[in-house]
C-alpha positions as CSV (number, residue, x, y, z in Angstrom):
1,X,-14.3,-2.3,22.7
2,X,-16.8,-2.6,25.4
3,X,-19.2,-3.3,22.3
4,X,-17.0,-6.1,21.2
5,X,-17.1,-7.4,24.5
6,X,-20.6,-7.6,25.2
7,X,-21.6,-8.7,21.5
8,X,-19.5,-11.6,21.6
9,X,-19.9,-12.9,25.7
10,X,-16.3,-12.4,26.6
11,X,-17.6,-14.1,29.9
12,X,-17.5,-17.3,28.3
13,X,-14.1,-17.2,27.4
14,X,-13.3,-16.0,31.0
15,X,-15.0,-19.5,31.7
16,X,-13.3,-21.4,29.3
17,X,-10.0,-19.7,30.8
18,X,-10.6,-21.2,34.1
19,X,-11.5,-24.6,32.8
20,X,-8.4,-24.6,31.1
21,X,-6.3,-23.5,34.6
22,X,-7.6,-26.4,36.1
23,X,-7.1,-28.9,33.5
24,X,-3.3,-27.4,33.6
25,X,-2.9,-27.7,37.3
26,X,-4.2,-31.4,37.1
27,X,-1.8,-32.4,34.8
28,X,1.1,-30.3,36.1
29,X,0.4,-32.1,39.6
30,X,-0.1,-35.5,38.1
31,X,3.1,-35.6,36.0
32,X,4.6,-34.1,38.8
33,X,3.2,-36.5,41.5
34,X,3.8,-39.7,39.5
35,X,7.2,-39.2,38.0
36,X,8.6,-38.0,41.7
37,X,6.9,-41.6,42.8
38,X,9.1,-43.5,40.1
39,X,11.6,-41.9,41.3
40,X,12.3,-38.9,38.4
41,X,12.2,-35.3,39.5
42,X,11.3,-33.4,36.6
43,X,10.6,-30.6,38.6
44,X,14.3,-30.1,40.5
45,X,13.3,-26.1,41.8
46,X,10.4,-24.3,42.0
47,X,12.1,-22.0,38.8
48,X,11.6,-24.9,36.9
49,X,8.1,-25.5,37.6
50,X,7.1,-22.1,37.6
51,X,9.0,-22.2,33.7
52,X,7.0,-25.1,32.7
53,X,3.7,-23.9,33.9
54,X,4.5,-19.9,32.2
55,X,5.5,-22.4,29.0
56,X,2.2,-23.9,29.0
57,X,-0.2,-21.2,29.5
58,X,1.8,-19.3,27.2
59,X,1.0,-21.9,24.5
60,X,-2.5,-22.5,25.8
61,X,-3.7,-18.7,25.6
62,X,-1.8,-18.3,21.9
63,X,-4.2,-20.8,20.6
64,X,-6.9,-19.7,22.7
65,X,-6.6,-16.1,21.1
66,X,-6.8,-17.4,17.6
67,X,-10.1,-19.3,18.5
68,X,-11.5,-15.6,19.9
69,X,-9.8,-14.2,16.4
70,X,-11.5,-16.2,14.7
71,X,-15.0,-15.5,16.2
72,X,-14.6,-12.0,16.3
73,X,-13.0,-11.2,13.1
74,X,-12.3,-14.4,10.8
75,X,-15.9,-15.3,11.0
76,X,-17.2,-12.4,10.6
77,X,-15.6,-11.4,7.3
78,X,-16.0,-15.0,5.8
79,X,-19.8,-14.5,6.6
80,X,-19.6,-11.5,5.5
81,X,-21.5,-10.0,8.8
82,X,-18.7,-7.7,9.3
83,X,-20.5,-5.3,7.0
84,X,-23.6,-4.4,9.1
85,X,-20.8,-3.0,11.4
86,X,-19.7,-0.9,8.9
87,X,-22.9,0.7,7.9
88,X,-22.8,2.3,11.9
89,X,-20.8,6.0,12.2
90,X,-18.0,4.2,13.5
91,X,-14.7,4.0,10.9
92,X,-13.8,1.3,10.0
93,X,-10.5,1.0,11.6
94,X,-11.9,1.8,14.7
95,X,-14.1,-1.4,14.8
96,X,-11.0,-3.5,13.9
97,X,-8.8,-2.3,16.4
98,X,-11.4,-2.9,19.3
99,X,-11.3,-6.1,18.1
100,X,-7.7,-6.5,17.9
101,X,-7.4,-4.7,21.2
102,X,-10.4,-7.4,23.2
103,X,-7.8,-9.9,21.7
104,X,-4.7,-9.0,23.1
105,X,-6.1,-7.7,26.6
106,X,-7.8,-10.9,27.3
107,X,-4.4,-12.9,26.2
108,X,-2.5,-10.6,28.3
109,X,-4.3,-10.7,31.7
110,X,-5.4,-14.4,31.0
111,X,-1.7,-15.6,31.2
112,X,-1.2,-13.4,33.9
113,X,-4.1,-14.5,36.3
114,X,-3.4,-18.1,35.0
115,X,0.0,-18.3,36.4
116,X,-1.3,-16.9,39.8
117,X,-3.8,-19.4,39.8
118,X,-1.9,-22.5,38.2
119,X,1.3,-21.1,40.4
120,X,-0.5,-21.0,43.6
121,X,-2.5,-24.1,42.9
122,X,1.0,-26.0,42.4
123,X,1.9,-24.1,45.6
124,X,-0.4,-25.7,47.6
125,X,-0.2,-28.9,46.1
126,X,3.7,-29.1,46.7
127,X,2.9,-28.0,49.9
128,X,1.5,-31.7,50.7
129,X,3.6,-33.9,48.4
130,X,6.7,-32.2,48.3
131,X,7.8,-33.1,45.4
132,X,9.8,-30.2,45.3
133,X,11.5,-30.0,48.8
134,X,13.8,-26.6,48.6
135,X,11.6,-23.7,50.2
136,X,10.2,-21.1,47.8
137,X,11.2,-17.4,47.9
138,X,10.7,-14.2,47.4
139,X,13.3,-13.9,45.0
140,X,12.0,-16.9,42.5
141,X,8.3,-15.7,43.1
142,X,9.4,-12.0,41.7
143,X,11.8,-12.8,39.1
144,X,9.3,-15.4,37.8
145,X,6.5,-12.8,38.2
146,X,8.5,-10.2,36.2
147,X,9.1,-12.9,33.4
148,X,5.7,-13.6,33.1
149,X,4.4,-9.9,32.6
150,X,6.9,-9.4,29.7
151,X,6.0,-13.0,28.3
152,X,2.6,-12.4,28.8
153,X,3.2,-8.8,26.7
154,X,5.0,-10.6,23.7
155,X,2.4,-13.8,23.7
156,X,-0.4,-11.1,23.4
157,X,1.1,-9.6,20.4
158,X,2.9,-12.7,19.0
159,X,-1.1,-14.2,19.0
160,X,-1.8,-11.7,16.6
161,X,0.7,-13.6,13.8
162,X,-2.5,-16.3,12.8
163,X,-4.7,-12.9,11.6
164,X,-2.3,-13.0,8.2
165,X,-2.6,-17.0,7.6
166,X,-6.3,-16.4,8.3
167,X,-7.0,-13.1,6.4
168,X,-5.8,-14.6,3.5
169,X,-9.0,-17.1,2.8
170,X,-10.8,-15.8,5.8
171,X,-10.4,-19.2,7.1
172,X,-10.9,-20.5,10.4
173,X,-8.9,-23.7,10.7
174,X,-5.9,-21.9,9.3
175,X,-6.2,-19.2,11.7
176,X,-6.0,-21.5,14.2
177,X,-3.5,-23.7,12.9
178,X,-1.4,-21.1,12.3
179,X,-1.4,-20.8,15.8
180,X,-0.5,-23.8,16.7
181,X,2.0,-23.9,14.8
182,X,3.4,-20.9,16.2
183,X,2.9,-22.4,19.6
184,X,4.8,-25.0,18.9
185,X,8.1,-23.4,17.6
186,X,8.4,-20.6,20.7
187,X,7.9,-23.8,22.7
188,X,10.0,-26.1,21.9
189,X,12.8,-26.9,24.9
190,X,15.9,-29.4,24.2
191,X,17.9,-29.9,27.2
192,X,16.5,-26.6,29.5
193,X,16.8,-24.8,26.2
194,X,14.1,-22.8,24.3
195,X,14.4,-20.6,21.4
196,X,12.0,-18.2,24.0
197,X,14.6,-17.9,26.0
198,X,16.8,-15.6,23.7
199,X,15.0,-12.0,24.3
200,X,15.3,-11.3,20.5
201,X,12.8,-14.2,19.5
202,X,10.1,-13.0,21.3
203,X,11.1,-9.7,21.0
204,X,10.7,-9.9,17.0
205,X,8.1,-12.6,17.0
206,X,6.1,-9.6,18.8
207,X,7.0,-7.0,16.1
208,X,5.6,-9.3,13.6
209,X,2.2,-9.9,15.2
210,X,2.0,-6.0,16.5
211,X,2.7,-5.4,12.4
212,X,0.1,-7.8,11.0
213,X,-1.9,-5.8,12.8
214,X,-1.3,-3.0,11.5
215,X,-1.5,-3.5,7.9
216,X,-5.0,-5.2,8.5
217,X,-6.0,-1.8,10.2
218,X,-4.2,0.4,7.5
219,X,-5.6,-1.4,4.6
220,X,-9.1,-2.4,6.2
221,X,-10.9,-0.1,3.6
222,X,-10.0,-2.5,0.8
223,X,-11.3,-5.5,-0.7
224,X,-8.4,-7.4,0.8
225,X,-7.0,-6.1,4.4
226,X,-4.0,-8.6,3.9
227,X,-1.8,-7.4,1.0
């Protein structure tokens, strides 16, 4: 995994994860800012905004997984590079899980240090504007905390869903688009309402990606690792 990690500069998606925290915080403060000055409060707690921002990272780092998917294992098979790695005394499934595994870790801990930052950014900003005026405390910051770990567990096995659609054809765009698309359903909200908030969506939207995974790994010494 360290390999995997080194081969493909998982610094720069580290960078790309912080660009992508501040372009988050900017808009989360400008919606915020300019709807509270017309008079609409999106935003009524500090629940709510820390909700919205989980939502959004959530759905940013999905799609961003599918983009390192598709670098580190899409790509590789379509180019058909895949198979220097296999000439090294390493198995097979070995090589594919470390990939698998540099996948899901970064998702996990880049939701997770995203909210901190995004979270504590907002913080800060709030702290000026007041756009939400009821104090924040201890309680909201550790329930919402505690909801982001387990989201941020199920989003790093629900990205793993896109590595069927893009198996298939070893195709990048539907990797990705699969993603989105994904993205899109576990994020939908009508009227404080999501389809995320019902534990057994995630919950099984996580067994699926945790078992695309595992029949790419079980059947990786075939011509086709998607059956």
């Amino acid at each position: 995994m360290k390999l995997e990690m080194q081969k493909f500069e998982i610094t720069k998606y580290v960078k790309g994860a912080l660009i992508a925290n501040i372009v988050i915080l900017f808009l989360i403060c400008l919606i915020a800012y300019v709807e509270t000055n017309q008079g609409i409060q999106v935003m009524t707690s500090h629940y709510m905004a820390m909700e919205i921002i989980e939502t959004i990272i959530r759905v940013t780092f999905i799609i961003f997984a599918a983009v390192l998917l598709s670098q580190i294992v899409i790509s590789e098979y379509k180019n058909k590079t895949i198979n220097v790695l296999f000439m090294y005394p390493i198995k097979r499934r070995t090589i594919l899980i470390a990939k698998l595994l540099v996948t899901v870790l970064f998702t996990f801990f880049a939701i997770i240090f995203s909210f901190i930052i995004v979270g504590s950014g907002f913080y800060l900003f709030n702290s000026f504007t007041n756009v939400i005026p009821e104090p924040l405390s201890a309680t909201i910051i550790i329930n919402s905390f505690g909801k982001v770990v387990f989201n941020a567990l199920a989003a790093s096995l629900i990205s793993l869903i896109p590595l069927y659609f893009g198996l298939k054809k070893y195709s990048v765009p539907a990797t990705i688009v699969s993603a989105f698309f994904v993205s899109l359903i576990i994020s939908q909200n009508i009227n404080g309402f999501s389809l995320y908030s019902i534990i057994i969506i995630p919950i099984t939207l996580s067994l699926i990606g945790l078992a695309t995974a595992i029949i790419a790994i079980k059947n990786i010494d075939n011509g086709d690792i998607i059956t």
